[in-house]
Structure formats: structure tokens, C-alpha cells
C-alpha positions in Angstrom: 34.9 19.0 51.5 32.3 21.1 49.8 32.5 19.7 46.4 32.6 16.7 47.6 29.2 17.3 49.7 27.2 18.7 46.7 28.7 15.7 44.3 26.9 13.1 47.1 23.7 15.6 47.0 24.0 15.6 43.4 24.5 11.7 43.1 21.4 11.0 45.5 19.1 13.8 43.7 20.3 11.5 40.3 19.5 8.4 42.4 15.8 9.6 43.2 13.6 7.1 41.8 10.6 9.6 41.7 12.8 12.0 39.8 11.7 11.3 36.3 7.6 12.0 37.9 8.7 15.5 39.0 10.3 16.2 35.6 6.6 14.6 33.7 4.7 17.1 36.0 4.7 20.2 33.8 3.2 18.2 30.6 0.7 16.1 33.3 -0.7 19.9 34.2 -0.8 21.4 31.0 -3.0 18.4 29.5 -5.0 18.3 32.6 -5.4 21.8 31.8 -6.2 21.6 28.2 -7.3 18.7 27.5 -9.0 16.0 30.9 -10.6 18.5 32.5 -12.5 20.3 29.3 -13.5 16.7 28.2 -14.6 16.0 31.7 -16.8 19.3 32.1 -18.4 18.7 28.3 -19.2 15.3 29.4 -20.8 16.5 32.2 -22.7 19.4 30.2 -24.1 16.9 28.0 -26.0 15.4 30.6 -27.7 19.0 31.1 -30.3 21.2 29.7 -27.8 24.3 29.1 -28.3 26.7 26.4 -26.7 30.0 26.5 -30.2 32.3 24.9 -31.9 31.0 27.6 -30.2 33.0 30.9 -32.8 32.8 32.9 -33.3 29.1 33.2 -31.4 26.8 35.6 -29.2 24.7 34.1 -30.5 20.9 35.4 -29.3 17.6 35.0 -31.4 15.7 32.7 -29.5 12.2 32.0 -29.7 10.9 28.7 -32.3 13.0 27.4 -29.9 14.8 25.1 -28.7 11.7 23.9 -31.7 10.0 23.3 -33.1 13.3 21.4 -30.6 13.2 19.0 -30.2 9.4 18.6 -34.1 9.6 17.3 -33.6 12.7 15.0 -33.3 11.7 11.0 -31.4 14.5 10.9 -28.7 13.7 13.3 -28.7 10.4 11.1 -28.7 12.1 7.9 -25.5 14.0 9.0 -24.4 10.7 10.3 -24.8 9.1 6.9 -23.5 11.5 4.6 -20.5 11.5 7.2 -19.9 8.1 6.7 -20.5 8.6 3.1 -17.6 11.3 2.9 -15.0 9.5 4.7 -15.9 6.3 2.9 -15.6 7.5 -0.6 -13.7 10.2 -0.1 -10.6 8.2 1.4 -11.0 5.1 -0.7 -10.3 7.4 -3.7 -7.5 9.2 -2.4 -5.8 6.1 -1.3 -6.2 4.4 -4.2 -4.7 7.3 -6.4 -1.9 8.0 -3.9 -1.1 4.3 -3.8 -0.7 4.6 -7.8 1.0 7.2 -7.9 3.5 6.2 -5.1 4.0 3.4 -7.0 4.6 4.6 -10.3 6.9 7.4 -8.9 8.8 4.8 -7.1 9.4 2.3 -9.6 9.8 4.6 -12.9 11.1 7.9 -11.9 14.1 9.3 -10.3 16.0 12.3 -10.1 15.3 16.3 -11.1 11.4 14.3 -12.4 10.6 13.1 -8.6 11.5 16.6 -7.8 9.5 18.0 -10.1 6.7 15.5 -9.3 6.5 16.2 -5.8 6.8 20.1 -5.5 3.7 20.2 -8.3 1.9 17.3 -6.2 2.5 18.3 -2.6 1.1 22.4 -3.9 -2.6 21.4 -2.7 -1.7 19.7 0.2 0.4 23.2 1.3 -2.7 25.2 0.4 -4.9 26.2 3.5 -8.6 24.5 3.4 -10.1 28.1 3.7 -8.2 28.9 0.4 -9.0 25.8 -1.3 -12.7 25.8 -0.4 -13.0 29.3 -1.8 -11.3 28.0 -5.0 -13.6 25.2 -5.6 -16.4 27.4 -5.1 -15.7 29.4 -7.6 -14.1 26.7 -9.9 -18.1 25.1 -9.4 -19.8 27.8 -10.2 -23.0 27.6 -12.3 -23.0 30.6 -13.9 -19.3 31.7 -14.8 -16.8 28.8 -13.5 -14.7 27.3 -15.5 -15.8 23.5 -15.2 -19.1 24.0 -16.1 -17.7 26.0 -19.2 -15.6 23.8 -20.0 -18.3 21.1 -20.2 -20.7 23.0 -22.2 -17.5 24.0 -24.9 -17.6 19.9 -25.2 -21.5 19.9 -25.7 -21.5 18.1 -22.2 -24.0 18.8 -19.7 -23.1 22.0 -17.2 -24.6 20.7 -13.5 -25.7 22.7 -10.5 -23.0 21.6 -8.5 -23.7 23.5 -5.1 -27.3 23.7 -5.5 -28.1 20.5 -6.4 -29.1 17.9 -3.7 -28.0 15.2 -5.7 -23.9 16.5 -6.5 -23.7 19.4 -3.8 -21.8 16.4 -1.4 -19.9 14.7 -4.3 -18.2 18.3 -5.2 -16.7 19.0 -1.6 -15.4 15.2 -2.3 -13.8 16.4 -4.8 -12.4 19.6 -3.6 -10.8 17.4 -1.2 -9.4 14.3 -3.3 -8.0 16.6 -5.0 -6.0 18.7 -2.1 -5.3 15.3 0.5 -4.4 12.6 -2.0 -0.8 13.8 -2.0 -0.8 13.2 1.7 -1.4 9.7 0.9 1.4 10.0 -2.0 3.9 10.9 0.5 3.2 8.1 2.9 3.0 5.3 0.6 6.2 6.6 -1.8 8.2 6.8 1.7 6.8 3.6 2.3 7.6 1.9 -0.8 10.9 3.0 -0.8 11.9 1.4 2.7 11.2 -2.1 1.1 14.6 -4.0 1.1 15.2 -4.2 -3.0 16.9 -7.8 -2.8 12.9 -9.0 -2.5 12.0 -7.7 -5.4 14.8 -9.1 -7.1 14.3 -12.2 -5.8 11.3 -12.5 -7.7 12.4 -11.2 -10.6 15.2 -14.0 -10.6 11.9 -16.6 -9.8 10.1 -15.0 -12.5 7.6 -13.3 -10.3 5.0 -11.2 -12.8 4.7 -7.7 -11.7 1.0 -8.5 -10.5 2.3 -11.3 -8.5 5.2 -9.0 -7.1 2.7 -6.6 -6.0 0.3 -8.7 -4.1 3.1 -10.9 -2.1 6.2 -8.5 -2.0 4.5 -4.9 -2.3 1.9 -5.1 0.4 2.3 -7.3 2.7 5.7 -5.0 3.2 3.6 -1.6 2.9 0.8 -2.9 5.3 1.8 -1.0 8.2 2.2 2.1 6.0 -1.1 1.9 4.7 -2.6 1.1 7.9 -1.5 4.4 9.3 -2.2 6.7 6.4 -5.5 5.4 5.9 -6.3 5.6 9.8 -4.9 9.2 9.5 -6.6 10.2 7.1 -9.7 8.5 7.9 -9.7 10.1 11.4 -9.0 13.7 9.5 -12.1 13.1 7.3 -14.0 12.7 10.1 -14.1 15.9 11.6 -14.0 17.6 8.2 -15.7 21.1 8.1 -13.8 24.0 6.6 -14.3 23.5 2.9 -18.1 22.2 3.4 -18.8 25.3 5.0 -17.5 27.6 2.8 -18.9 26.0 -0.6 -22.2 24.3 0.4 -22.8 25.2 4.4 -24.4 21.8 4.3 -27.3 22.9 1.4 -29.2 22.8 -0.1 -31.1 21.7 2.6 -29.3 19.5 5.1 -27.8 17.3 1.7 -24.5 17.8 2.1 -24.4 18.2 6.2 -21.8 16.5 7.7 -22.1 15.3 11.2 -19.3 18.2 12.2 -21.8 21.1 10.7 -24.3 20.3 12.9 -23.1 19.9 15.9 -21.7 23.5 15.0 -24.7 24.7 14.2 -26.5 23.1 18.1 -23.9 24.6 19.3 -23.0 28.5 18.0 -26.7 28.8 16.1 -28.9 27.6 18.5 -26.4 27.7 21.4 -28.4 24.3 23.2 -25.0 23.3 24.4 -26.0 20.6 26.1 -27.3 18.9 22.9 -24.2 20.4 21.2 -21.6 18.5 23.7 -23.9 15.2 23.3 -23.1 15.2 19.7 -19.7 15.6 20.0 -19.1 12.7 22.5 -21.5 10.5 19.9 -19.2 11.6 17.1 -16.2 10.6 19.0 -17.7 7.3 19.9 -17.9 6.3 16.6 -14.8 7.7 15.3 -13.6 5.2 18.0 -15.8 2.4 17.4 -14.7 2.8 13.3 -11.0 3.0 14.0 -11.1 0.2 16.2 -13.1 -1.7 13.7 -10.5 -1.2 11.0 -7.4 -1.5 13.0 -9.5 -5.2 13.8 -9.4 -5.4 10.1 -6.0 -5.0 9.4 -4.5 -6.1 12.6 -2.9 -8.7 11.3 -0.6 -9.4 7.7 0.2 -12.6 6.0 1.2 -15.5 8.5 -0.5 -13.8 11.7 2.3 -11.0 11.4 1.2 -7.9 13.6 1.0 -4.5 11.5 0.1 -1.8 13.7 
């Protein structure tokens, strides 16, 4: 009679149709905890005059005026365009390099030489950005690194690469080509190979050229692929900061400041951190408003086919 008793409790507690809310609980707290109510309290700080040198003075409510500050400052824009600048560039090239490579690793290697490949490609992507910032600062140095010497042995000119308004940007661009393009690698050389091989020799057997193959076989199959690792990456780009600060700290001047450096510097240098949240919630926005505009983009493939 017992058993039987908690095998009817046990089949009614199994029956509960709220059961599967009380399990979700836990993980509802813990990003309530971490993630709404921190979002929630910044919002609400940026809407206020708080900064942390000033103890004396009452925080206050002062509306958009943070907002309307920054959205008027050429420097906020400056950092806004050079932002846009770095993820533009800086994620075009890498896709374009990792799609190459993808494809020529896909269609002409195999074996111990993908191996090979990938263990010597995937070796910056494993290095930490503190590492590889470091590197690249010394690899750009003016007076003993090794690029510059090596362009002077071919009776090239040597730039200022850090200290020069004009290239300080374009080297942290290629500090980090160089470490995330075998993320893109990866994703497109995984997606390559889940293409059903009976397409391509379909075309073969139609007599397809390799160019044609490519642009009505090859991506209209990888355009979900590509749609994520560009989003990905595009989204990573955007809150980019490690390797800036550590070879340029946005010099010289504001050149090569990136939107992320200063809203760190409102924030930790001048601690006005109602500006400092403001800035954050604008970046957001338009991290947003950009992926939304290229998921738009590339919502669609070839005959209305949906790819994300």
C-alpha cells in the first residue's frame, strides 16, 4: 500500500503541468541576478548626473542630458567612426581570407596536410588578445621591430606605425586579421564540408565551370554559415578593446579610439558614470540596429529561401 501511495504521488508530481517552471527557476534567478537587473539599474544611471570623484553631490535625474551630450560630441563620433571603420574593414578581410582558405583547404587537401594546416592556423586564434597585443607592439616597433627592419633591408620605407595618426588604427587591424581569420576558417571549412557532394557533381556532369559552381552551388549552400560567422564576428569586433589598448591606447590623439576605449575612459578615468552608462546603451543600440540591418540583408537566399 505504501509503494503504491508514493507511485500515485510520484505520477501526479510527473503530471504537474507547472513542473517544468519550478525546474527553469534557478536559471530565471541567476540571470535576473546577473544580467536584467544590472541592465535595468545602468539604464536607470544613465539618466543621472552620477560620478564617483564627486561624493558630495546628489546624484539627480537629469533625462536625456547624458545622451544628448554625447550625441553632439565629435569625439564620441570620432570613436563612433573609426568603430565602424574597424569592424568594417577589419571583418571584410578576415572573411574574405577565411572563405579562401576554407575553400582551398576543402577542395585540395586532405589528410596529415589539413592537420597540419589547421594546428599552424588555429595557433593565433588560441593565443590570448593580451599576448597578441603585446606581440604586435613590439613586432611594430619603430625603432628595433622586425617589420620595420625588414622593410628598410628591402630599401622600403620603415613607418611610424603606433605613432602615426594616419596607420596607428590600420596596425591594430592587422594585429587582429591576423589572430581572428582562422575563426572564420573554421566556420566556413565546416561549412563547406556539410554541402551534399552529389551537387557538385552534378555540375561537373553539366559542365558547370568552377566559377559558375561557386556562385550557384557553393553559396547559396554556405549562406547560413556565413551569415553567422560574419554576425559573430561582427558583433565580437564591436566591443573590441584589449589589443587597442595595449599597442595604441587609442593615440596618438583620439586616432585610433574605438568607441569601447572611451566609454572606458567616462567611465574608470573620469568616473562620470552616468555619461559612461549612456554610452554603453548607444553602443548597444547600434550594435543592434547594424545586426538587424544585415540579418535584413541576408535574410533571404536564392528563391526567397530563409537563411538565418
Amino acid at each position: 500500500m505504501s509503494s503504491d501511495t508514493e507511485s500515485s504521488r510520484l505520477a501526479r508530481a510527473t503530471r504537474n503541468e507547472y513542473l517544468e517552471y519550478w525546474f527553469a527557476l534557478p536559471a530565471i534567478l541567476i540571470l535576473l541576478a546577473l544580467v536584467i537587473i544590472p541592465m535595468v539599474w545602468s539604464l536607470y544611471v544613465s539618466f543621472t548626473n552620477l560620478n564617483l570623484t564627486i561624493a558630495s553631490r546628489t546624484t539627480e535625474f537629469i533625462g536625456l542630458a547624458n545622451y544628448a551630450d554625447l550625441l553632439t560630441s565629435g569625439r564620441f563620433w570620432d570613436a563612433i567612426i573609426n568603430t565602424a571603420y574597424y569592424v568594417g574593414i577589419g571583418v571584410t578581410v578576415q572573411f574574405v581570407l577565411g572563405f579562401a582558405v576554407a575553400l582551398i583547404m576543402a577542395n585540395y587537401t586532405d589528410g596529415w596536410l589539413n592537420s597540419l594546416l589547421f594546428t599552424v592556423l588555429l595557433l593565433p586564434m588560441m593565443m590570448a588578445p593580451v599576448v597578441a597585443g603585446l606581440m604586435w607592439r613590439l613586432l611594430f616597433d619603430e625603432s628595433f621591430g622586425p617589420i620595420n627592419h625588414l622593410l628598410g633591408a628591402m630599401g622600403l620605407p620603415e613607418p611610424s606605425w603606433l605613432s602615426s595618426a594616419q596607420l596607428s588604427l590600420d596596425a591594430i587591424l592587422i594585429a587582429d586579421i591576423w589572430q581572428w581569420t582562422p575563426f572564420m576558417i573554421l566556420i566556413l571549412y565546416t561549412g563547406r564540408l556539410a554541402i551534399n557532394e552529389d551537387l557538385y557533381e552534378a555540375a561537373r556532369m553539366d559542365g558547370a565551370s568552377k566559377w559558375f559552381t561557386f556562385r550557384h552551388v557553393t553559396v547559396p549552400q554556405m549562406k547560413g554559415v556565413i551569415a553567422v560567422a560574419l554576425l559573430i564576428r561582427a558583433m565580437d569586433a564591436f566591443k573590441f578593446f584589449d589589443k587597442m589598448y595595449l599597442m595604441t591606447q587609442g593615440g596618438p590623439g583620439t586616432s585610433s579610439e574605438l568607441g569601447t576605449y572611451y566609454n572606458y575612459l567616462l567611465g574608470f578615468s573620469d568616473f562620470a558614470m552616468g555619461r559612461a552608462t549612456a554610452m554603453s546603451w548607444l553602443l548597444l543600440l547600434f550594435a543592434v540596429v547594424l545586426a538587424n540591418i544585415f540579418l535584413w540583408v541576408l535574410e533571404r537566399g536564392e528563391g526567397g529561401e530563409q537563411v538565418v
